[in-house]
N, C-alpha and C positions, 0 to 999 in steps of 0.2 A: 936466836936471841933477839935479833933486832925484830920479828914478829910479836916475841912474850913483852918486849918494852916498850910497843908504839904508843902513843897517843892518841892517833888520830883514828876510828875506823871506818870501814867502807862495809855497806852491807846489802845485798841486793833489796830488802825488806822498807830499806830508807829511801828507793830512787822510784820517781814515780816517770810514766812513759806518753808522752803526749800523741792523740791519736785527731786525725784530721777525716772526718765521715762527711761521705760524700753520697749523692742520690744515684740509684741504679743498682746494680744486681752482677756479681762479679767484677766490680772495677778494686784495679789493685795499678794506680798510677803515680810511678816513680817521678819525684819533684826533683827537677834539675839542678834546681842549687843546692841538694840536700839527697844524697847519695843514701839510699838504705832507708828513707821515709816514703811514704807515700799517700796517696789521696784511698779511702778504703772504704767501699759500699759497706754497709751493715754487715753482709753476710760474712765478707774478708776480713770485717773487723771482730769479729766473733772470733774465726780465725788466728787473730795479731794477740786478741785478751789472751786467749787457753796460751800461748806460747810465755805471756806476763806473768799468767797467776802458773803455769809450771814451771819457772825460773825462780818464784820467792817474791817479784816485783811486790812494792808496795803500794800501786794503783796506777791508776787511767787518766792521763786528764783529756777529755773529750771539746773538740772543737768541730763547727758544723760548717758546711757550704751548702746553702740552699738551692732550690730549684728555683728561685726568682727572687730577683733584690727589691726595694722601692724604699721609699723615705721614710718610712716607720718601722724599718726592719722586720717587718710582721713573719719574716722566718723564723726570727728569735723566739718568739716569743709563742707561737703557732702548737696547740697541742700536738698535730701530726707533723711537727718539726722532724728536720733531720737527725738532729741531736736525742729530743726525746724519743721519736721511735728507737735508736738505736740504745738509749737507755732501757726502754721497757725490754729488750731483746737481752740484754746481757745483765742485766739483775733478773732476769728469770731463770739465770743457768746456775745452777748450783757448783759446778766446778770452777766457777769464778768468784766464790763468796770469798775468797783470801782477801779478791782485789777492794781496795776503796777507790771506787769512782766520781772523780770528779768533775764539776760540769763547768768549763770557763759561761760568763755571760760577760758579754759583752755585744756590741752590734755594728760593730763594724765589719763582720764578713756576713750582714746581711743589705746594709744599705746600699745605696744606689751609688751613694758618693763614697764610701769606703771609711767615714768616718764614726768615731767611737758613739755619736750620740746624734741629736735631731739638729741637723744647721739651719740657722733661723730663716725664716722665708724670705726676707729682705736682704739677704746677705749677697756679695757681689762676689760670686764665683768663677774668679780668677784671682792666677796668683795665689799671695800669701794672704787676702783679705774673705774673709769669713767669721763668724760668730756662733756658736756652739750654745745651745741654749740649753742648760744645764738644769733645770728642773723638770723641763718635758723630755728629757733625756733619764733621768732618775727615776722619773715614773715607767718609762719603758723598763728598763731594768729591774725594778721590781717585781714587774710583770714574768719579763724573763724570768728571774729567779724561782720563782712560787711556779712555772710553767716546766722548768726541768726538775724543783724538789719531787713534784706530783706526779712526774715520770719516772721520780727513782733514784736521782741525783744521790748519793752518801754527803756530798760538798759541795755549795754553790761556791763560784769562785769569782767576785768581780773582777775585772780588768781593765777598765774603760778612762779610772783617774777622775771622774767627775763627782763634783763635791755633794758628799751627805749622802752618797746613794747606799755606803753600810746600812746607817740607819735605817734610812727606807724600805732597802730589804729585811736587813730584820724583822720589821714593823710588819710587811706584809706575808710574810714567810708564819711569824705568830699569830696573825690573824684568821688564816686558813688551815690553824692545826697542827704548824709545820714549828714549831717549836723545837722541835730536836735534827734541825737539819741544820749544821754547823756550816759558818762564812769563813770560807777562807781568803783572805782579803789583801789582793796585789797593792801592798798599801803603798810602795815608795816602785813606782815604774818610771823610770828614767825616758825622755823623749829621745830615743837611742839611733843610732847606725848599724846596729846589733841586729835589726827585727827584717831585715830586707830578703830574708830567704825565707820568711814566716809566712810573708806578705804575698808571695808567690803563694805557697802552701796553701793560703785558706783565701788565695783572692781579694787578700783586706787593702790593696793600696788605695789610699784619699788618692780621687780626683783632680784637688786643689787643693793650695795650703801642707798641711805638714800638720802634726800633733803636736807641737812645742804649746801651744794653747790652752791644753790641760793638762799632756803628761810633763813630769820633772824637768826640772836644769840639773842635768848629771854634775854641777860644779857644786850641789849644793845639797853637804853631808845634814846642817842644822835642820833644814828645812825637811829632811827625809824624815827625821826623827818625828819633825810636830807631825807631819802627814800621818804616820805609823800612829803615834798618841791619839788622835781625831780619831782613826780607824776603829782603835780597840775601845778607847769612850764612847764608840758608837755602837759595840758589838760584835767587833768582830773577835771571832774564837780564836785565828790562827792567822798570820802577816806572810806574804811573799816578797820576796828581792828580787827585783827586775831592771834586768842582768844582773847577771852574777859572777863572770871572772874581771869585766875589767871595775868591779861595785865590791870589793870582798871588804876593803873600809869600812863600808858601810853597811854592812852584813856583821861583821864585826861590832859597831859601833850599837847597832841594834840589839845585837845577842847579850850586851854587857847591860844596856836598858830598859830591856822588855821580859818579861818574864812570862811568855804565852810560846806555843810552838812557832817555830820561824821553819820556814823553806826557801828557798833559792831556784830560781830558774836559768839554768847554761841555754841562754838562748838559739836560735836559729844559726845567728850570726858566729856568735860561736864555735857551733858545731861544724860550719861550713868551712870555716877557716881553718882549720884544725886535717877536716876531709880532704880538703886540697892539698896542706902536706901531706898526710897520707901518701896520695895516689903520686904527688911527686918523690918519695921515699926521704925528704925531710925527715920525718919524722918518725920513730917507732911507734905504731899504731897503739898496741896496748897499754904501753907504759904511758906513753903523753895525756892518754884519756884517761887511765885512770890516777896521774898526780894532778889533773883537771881538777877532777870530780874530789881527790881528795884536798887539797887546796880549799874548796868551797866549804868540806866540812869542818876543816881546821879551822877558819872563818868563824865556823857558828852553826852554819845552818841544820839543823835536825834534820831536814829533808829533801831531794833535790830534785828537782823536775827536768828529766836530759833525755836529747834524744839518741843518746848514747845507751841508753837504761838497760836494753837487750844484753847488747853487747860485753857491758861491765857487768850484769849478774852472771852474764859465762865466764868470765875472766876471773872472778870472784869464786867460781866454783860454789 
């Protein structure tokens, strides 16, 4: 009974599974602060998708670590990118057409300094003092963008927070044909304590400084909203909430404002925290993950990005 009356449901078709590709041939490398993920050459990632799309998952979202960083993040952006080869490799497989693949852009697990965009050349690199120069940063992105649609990308995904670069991508994305490749658009990313096992994961720590610069003040529900509105008057087809258990406010507050698909992301941090009770028996592993996950969707969100995803489609049956 209490099954035939829920309200809320969970479905493995709704949760997409973030995947961290890395260069080389057989690497399959467990990230310490994050029990059950790992760093996955192409081939192991081929591997990780068939286990997604035989579960029901509802996609991929794909993040790269280069063979070399520099100040123009030219991995991101690079046809024979990490990311892109491993697109052209798993949109060739027919037993993964279930999955929708998505491609984060962003550049900061390609720079030198770790940061989301080009820091200006006169910037004084120390400390908290630095400057983000936000329209040669937008240009890069773009570039990304139209560089993973061309390899295959289903959904470009910004995440970087820097102003106007919807647009841009859009703009450049339609320019080369690419019209029907939908943005999914981290529109309200909070500058978080959440993202420190990510950071490991794809090698993205700033140098110097911190992200409070361009991403969010998590104090500030108004301001998430104008960011989200900007986004979709700019184009974008679909919004992301970043973080997503201790942001379900404002997950909420979006779901009653917007009328486009929304998703959620249970970050790193998150998930880390959660693992840890776990393995100290705090916690009951299945149940807690998944009133987690469902939590997020009573909120709102249509879609969740976790790296729980495997796990809750077995749980799920």
């Amino acid at each position: 009974m209490r099954s035939l009356v829920r309200e809320t449901h969970l479905r493995p078709g709704a949760l997409v599974c973030p995947l961290f590709l890395c260069p080389g041939e057989g690497v399959r490398r467990e990230i310490g602060s994050m029990p059950g993920v790992f760093n996955l050459s192409i081939d192991e990632a081929v591997k990780e998708a068939e286990v997604c799309a035989a579960l029901g998952l509802g996609g991929l979202l794909l993040f790269g670590l280069p063979e070399e960083k520099d100040e123009q993040a030219s991995g991101a952006w690079a046809d024979d990118g990490t990311v892109q080869r491993g697109l052209r490799v798993l949109k060739g497989m027919r037993a993964l057409d279930s999955l929708v693949v998505i491609a984060d852009v962003c550049l900061c697990e390609y720079t030198s300094h770790g940061h989301c965009g080009v820091v200006a050349a006169n910037a004084v690199r120390d400390g908290d003092r630095y400057e983000i120069e936000n329209d040669k940063s937008v240009e890069l992105l773009a570039k990304t963008a139209v560089s993973l649609a061309r390899a295959g990308a289903d959904v470009v995904a910004p995440s970087d927070m820097m102003d106007g670069r919807v647009e841009a991508i859009r703009g450049a994305l339609d320019a080369r044909g690419l019209e029907g490749t939908p943005i999914l658009s981290y529109a309200s990313k909070v500058a978080s304590a959440f993202y420190g096992p990510f950071r490991e994961a794809a090698d993205s720590a700033p140098q110097f400084g911190d992200r409070r610069g361009y991403q969010m003040d998590g104090a500030n529900r108004r301001e998430a909203m104008r960011e989200i509105d900007l986004d979709v008057a700019e184009g974008a087809d679909m919004v992301l909430m970043k973080p997503a258990g201790p942001y379900l406010d404002v997950i909420r507050a979006a779901r009653e404002r917007f009328d486009v698909p929304l998703g959620a992301y249970q970050v790193s941090g998150e998930y880390s925290m959660l693992q840890a009770a776990f393995a100290r028996g705090w916690l009951e592993p299945e149940r807690a993950m998944l009133e987690s996950l469902t939590s997020i969707r009573r909120a709102g969100a249509d879609f969740i990005v976790t790296y729980f995803a495997k796990e809750a489609a077995r749980a799920l049956g």
